[in-house]
N, C-alpha and C positions, 0 to 999 in steps of 0.2 A: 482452410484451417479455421477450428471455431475458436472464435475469442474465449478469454477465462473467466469461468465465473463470480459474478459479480454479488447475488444472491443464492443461495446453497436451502434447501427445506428437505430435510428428509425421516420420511414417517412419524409427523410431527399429531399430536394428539393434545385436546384438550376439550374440558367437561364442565359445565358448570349443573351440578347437581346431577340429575340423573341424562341433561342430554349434551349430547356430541356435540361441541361447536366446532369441531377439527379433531378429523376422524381420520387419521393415518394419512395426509397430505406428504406427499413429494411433488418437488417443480424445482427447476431452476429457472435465473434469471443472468440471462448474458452482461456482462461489461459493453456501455455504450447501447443497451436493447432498451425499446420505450414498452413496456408489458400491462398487458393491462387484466386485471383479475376481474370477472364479472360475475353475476347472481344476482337473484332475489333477496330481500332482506332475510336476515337470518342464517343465508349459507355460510356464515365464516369469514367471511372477507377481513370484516375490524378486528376480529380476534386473533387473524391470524399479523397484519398488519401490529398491531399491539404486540405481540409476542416479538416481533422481530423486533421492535425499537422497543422492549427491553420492559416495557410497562406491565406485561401479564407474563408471568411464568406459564411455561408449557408442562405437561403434565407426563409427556414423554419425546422422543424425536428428538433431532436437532435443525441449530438452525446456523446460519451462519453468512457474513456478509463481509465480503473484501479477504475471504480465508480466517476472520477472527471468529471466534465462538461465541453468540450472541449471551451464552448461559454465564461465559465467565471471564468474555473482555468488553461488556457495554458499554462502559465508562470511553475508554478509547473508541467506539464504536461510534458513539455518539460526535465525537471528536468529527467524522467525516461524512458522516447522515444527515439530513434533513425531515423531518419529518411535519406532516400537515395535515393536523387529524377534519374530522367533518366539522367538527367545529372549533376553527383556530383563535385562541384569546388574544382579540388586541387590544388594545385601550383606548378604550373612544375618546375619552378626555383630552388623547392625546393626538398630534397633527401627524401627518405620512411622516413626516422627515424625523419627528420624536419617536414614532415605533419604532420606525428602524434603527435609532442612536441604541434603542434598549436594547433589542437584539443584539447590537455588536456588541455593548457592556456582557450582555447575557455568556454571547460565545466569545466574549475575552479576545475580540476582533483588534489590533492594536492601532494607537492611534493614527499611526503611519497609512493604515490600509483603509481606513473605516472613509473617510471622507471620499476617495477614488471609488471605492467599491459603491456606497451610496448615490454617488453620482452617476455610475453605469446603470446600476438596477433600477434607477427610477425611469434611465431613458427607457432601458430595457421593458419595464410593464408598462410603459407610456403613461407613467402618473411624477414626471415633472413641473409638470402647470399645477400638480395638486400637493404640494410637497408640505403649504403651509395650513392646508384644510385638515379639519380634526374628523379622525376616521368614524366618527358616528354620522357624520354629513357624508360620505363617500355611497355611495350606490353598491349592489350586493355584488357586482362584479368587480368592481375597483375595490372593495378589501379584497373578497378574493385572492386578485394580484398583489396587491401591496401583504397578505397574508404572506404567499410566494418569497415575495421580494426580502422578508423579515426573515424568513428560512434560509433564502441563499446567503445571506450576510456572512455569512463564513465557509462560501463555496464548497458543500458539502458535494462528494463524490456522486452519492446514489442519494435518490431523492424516495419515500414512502407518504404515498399519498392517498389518503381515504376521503374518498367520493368529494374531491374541490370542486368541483363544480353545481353540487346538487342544489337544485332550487335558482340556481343562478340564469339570469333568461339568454336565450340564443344565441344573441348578438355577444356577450362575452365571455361566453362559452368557446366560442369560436376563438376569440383574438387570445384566452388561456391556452387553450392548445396550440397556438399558435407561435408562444412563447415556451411551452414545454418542447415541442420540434425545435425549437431556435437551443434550446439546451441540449437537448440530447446532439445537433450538431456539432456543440461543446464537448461531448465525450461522454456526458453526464449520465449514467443509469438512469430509470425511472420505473416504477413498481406502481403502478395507479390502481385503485377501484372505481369502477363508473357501473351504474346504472343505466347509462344511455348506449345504444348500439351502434348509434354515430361516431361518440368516440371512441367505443371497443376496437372499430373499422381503422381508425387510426393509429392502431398501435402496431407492431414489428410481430406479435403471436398475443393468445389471450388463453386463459386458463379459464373455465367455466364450473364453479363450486356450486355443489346444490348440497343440502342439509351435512354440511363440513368434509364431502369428498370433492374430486376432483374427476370430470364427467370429462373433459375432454380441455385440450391443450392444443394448439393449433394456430398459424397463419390465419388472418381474417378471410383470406381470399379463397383460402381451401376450406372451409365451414361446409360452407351452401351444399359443397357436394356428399355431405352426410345425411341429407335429410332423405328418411327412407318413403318414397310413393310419390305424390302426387298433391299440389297444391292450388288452390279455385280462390281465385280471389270474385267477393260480391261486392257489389252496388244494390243498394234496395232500398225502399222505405222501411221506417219501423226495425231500426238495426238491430237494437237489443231483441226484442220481440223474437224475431227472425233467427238470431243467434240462441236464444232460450227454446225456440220450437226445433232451430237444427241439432243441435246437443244431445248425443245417445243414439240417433237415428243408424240404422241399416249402413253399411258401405263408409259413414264417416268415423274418421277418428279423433279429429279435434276440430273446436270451433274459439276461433279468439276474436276479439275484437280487436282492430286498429283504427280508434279515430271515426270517420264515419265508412269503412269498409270491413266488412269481413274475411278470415282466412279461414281454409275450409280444407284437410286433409284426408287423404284416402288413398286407397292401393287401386282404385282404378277409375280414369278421368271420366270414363262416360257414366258410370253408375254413380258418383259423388254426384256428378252434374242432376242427371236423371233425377236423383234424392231429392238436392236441392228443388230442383225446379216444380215437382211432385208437393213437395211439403209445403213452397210458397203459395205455390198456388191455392192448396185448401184452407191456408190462411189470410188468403186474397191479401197478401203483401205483393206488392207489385218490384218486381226484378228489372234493374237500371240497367244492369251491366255484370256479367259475367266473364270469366277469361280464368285461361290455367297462366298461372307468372312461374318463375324461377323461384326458388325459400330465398329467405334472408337471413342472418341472424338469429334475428327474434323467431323465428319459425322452425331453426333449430334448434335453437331453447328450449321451444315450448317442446319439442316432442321428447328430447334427453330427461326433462322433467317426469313427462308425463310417464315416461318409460321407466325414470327410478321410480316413482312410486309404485309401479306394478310388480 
């Protein structure tokens, strides 16, 4: 039996000037589901994020969350939301334990609950020991959470989160998501944006916008088996080089970089190869390592893209 839904979007549309930032988007989002909405800058993501907590009117569609109508019960909406935009305002001036006091002043947390509840969420983002430090001294991961922790102060049902983690480095990147599983074991919705495919991989299904539609919607684990042909991953000197002389060739369809290896698409393993190897050679780039791998993610991103623009 599927649980009820928790987030509702349907044929939702908005424009600012002459372009589409959310072009007829429908999705749902389960009660208790950790989702995660991914794309390139530009596809939609914030705006459609914004539209739901109430900050951008939508131009047509609806939207709806917990069964209220986002267009004309926000006010109550707000009541059981959280919201975390990319960039959360706290007060530097002020220490962990004084953001959070504002926040519960903010959502009229009362005084009965405010002290219990702060006392949970600090163990909770493991910024206890930092309680008396002023959040301009805290590292970009510990506001991060303590950003979090200012949101949960009034245990909002479903959480809308736009890209918390960006710019934030590995290691608490990690221990965030680490705390968003620890929520959604609470029952808690979650609607995230991420740029990274690491944590797209950890969420329950992910919806993938490119220029304000909706490409495809899916379990992380069933992706990979969309990508259409065959994929060559290189090793070589001279990566870019190599990626700037493979591009447009015979037999290949796409050339991306990851890092210092290339990915290398095509409809048939021995003639990509054959390409490749043809092409490096008359460029006396010398080849480290070749091999066909399984897509990832990102490499079916890249071709869904490559595919709308065509």
């Amino acid at each position: 039996m599927n649980e009820p839904t928790a987030v509702s979007i349907d044929q939702l549309c908005k424009s600012f000037g002459g372009i589409k930032a959310v072009n007829e988007l429908s999705m749902t989002v389960q009660q208790g589901e950790l989702f995660g909405l991914i794309g390139p800058d530009g596809a939609g993501k914030t705006t459609t994020i914004r539209i739901l907590c109430g900050l951008q009117d939508a131009d047509a569609g609806q939207c709806r969350i917990l069964d209220r109508e986002v267009a004309t019960a926000i006010k109550e909406i707000h009541t059981f939301i959280g919201y975390m935009p990319q960039r959360f305002s706290l007060y530097p001036d002020l220490t962990v334990a004084e953001n959070m006091q504002f926040f519960a002043d903010l959502y009229n947390v009362s005084k009965a609950d405010r002290q219990k509840r702060t006392q949970r969420l600090l163990e909770f983002s493991r910024l206890q020991s930092f309680a008396g430090r002023k959040a301009e001294a805290l590292s970009g991961g510990m506001k991060q959470k303590l950003a979090l922790s200012c949101m949960l102060i009034h245990t909002p049902k479903v959480l809308l989160l736009d890209e918390p983690t960006f710019g934030v480095d590995p290691v608490s990147r990690r221990e965030f998501w680490a705390i968003l599983k620890e929520l959604q074991n609470e029952g808690v919705t979650i609607l995230v944006t991420t740029p990274y495919m690491d944590e797209a991989a950890r969420c329950d299904r992910v919806g993938f916008m490119h220029h304000g539609e909706l490409l495809l919607l899916k379990e992380p684990g069933r992706i990979p088996a969309d990508f259409n042909g065959v994929l060559i991953e290189l090793y070589c000197q001279n990566t870019v080089k190599a990626a700037r002389r493979l591009t447009g060739q015979d037999h290949i369809d796409s050339v991306q970089i990851f890092g210092d290896k290339i990915h290398i698409s095509g409809k048939h393993e021995e003639r990509v190869k054959t390409k490749i190897e043809t092409v490096l050679r008359q460029q006396k780039i010398q080849v480290e390592a070749i091999k066909t791998i399984p897509a990832g993610l990102d490499d079916v991103f890249v071709q869904l893209i490559k595919k709308d623009r065509t």
